[in-house]
C-alpha positions as CSV (number, residue, x, y, z in Angstrom):
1,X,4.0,-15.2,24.1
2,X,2.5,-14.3,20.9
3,X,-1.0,-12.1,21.0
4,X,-3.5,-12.0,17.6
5,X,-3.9,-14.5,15.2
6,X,-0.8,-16.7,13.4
7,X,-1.2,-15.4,9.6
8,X,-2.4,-18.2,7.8
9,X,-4.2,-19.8,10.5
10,X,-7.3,-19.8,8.9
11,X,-6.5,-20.0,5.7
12,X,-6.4,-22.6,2.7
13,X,-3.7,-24.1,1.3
14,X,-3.9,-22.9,-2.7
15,X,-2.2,-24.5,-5.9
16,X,0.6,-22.7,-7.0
17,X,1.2,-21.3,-10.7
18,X,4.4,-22.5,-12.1
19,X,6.9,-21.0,-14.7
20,X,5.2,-20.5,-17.8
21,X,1.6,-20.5,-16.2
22,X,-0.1,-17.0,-18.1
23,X,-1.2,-15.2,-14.6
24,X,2.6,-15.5,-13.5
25,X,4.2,-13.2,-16.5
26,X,1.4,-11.1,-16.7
27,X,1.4,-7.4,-14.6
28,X,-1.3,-8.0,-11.7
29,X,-4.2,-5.4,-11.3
30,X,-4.7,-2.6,-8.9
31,X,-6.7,-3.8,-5.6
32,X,-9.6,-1.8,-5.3
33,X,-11.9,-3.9,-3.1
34,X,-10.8,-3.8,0.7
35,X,-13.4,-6.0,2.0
36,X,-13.2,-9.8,3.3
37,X,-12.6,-11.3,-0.3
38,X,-9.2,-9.6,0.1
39,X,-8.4,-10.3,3.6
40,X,-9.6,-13.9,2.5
41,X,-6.8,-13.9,-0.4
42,X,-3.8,-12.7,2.3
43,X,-5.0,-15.8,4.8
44,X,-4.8,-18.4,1.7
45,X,-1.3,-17.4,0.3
46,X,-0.3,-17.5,4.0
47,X,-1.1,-20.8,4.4
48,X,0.2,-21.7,1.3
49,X,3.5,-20.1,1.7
50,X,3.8,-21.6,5.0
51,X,2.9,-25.1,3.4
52,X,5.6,-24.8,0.9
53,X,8.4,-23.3,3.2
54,X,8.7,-20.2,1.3
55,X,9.6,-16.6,2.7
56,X,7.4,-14.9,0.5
57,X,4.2,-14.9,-1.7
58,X,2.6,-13.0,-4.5
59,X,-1.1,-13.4,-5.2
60,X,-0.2,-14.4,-8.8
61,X,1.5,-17.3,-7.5
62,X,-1.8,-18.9,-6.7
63,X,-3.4,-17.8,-9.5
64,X,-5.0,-14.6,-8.6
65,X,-4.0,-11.5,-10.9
66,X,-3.8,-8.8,-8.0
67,X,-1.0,-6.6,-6.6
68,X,-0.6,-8.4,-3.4
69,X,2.1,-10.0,-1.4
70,X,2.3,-11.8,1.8
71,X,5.7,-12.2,4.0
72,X,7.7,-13.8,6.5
73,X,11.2,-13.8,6.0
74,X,14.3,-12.4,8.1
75,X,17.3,-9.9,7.1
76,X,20.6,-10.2,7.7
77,X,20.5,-9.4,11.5
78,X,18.7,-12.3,11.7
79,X,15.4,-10.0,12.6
80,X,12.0,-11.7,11.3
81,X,9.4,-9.5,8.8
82,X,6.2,-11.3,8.7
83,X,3.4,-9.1,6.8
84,X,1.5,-8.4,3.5
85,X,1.5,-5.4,1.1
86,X,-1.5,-4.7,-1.0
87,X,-0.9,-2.5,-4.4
88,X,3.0,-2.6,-3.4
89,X,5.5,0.3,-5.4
90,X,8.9,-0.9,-5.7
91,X,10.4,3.0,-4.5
92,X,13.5,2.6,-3.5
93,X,16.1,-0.3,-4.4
94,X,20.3,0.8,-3.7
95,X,23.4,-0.3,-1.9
96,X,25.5,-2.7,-2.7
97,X,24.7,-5.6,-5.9
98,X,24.4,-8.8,-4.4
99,X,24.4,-11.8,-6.5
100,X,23.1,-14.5,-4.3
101,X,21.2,-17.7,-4.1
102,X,17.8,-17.0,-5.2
103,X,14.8,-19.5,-5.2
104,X,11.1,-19.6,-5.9
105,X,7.8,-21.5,-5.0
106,X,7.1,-21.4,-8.9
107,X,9.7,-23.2,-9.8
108,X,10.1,-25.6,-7.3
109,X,13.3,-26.9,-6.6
110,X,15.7,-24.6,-8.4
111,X,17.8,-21.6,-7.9
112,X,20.8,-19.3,-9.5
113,X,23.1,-16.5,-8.8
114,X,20.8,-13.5,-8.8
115,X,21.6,-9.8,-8.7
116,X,19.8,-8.0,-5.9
117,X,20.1,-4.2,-4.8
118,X,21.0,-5.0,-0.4
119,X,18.3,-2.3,0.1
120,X,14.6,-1.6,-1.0
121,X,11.3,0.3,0.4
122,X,8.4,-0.6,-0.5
123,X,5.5,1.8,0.0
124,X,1.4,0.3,-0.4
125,X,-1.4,-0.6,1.5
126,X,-2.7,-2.9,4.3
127,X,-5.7,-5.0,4.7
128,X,-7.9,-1.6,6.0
129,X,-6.1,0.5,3.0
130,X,-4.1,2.3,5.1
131,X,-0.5,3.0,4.2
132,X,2.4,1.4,4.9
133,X,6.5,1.7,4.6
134,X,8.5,-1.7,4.6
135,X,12.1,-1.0,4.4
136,X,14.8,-4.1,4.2
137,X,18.3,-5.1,4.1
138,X,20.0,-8.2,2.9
139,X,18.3,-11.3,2.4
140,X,14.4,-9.2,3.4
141,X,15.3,-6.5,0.9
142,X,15.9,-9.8,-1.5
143,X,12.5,-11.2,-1.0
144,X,11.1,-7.6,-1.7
145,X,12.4,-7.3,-4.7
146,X,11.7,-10.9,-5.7
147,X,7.7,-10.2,-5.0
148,X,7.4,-6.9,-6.5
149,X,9.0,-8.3,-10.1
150,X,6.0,-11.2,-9.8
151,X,3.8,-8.4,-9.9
152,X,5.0,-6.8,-12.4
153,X,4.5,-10.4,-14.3
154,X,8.3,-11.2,-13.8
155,X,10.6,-14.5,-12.3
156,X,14.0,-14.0,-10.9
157,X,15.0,-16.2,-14.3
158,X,14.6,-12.4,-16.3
159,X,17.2,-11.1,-13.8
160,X,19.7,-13.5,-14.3
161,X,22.5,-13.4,-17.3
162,X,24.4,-15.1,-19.2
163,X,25.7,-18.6,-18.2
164,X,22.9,-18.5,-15.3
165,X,19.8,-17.8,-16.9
166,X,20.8,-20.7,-19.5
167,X,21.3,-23.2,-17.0
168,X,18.5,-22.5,-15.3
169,X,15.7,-22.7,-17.9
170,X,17.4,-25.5,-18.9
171,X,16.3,-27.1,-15.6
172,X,13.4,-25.9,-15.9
173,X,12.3,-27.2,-18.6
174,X,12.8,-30.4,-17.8
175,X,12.0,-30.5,-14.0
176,X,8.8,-32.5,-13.9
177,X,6.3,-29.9,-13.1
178,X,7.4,-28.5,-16.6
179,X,4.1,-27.4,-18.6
180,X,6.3,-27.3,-21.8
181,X,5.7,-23.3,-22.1
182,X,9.0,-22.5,-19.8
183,X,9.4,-19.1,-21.2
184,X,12.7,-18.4,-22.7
């Protein structure tokens, strides 16, 4: 039996930002507001990560410029992570290169070959500003790696080489939520 609230539960389901949308390749803001605006925010991209079947969320991905991410995704163990990080440092990423499937909400639909470190801590804040230490493996140190580069105004496409990264901003462009300003 679960006890709290389900993340999300009362939140709203937001638009996303898609690839070549300004707020997405820009480096998100410090949070420096703890109050209910914030814990607002974290219930919204719940929601909306839960309404679009995604394992992870950064606050720039719904159009909101601040170093926040919200979670819920398993490792390789098959053991489920469901949180948020607020003002998130990327401190540790090591082990083994990985290049595996990677997706995201902001570009619906597609997905290449990206290298990913099998290991990463991430060191921030929760909703009261107290710290936190989030350490993952596999596929959960993936998805932290994945949401600290959108706040740092970057898409898995900038990790990707080569034949990859060619392919898939070709698709991109011409998928049909294309804006026309699919970075290159």
């Amino acid at each position: 039996m679960r006890h709290g609230s389900i993340p999300g539960a009362s939140g709203r389901v937001r638009p996303l930002t898609l690839l070549g949308e300004t707020v997405l390749h820009q480096p998100c803001a410090q949070v420096t507001d703890f109050g209910p605006d914030l814990a607002r925010l974290v219930e919204d991209m719940f929601a909306t990560m839960y309404a679009a079947q995604g394992v992870g969320l950064a606050a720039n991905q719904v159009g909101e410029g601040l170093r926040v991410f919200v979670f819920d995704c398993e490792d390789d163990d098959d053991v489920r992570h469901v949180g948020h990080v607020v003002n998130p440092r990327l401190v540790e990423a090591d082990g083994d290169v990985i290049r595996g499937p990677e997706g995201c909400l902001s570009l619906p639909g597609l997905e290449a070959g990206t290298p990913r470190f099998d290991h990463a801590r991430v060191e921030g804040y929760d909703l009261g500003g107290e710290p936190v230490v989030i350490h993952g493996t596999g596929w959960f140190a993936r998805c932290l790696q994945h949401e600290c580069d959108h706040l740092e105004g970057r898409t898995y496409t900038e990790r990707v080489t080569g034949w990859r990264r060619r392919k898939v901003l070709r698709q991109a462009a011409r998928a049909p939520w294309a804006s026309g300003s699919v970075p290159s």
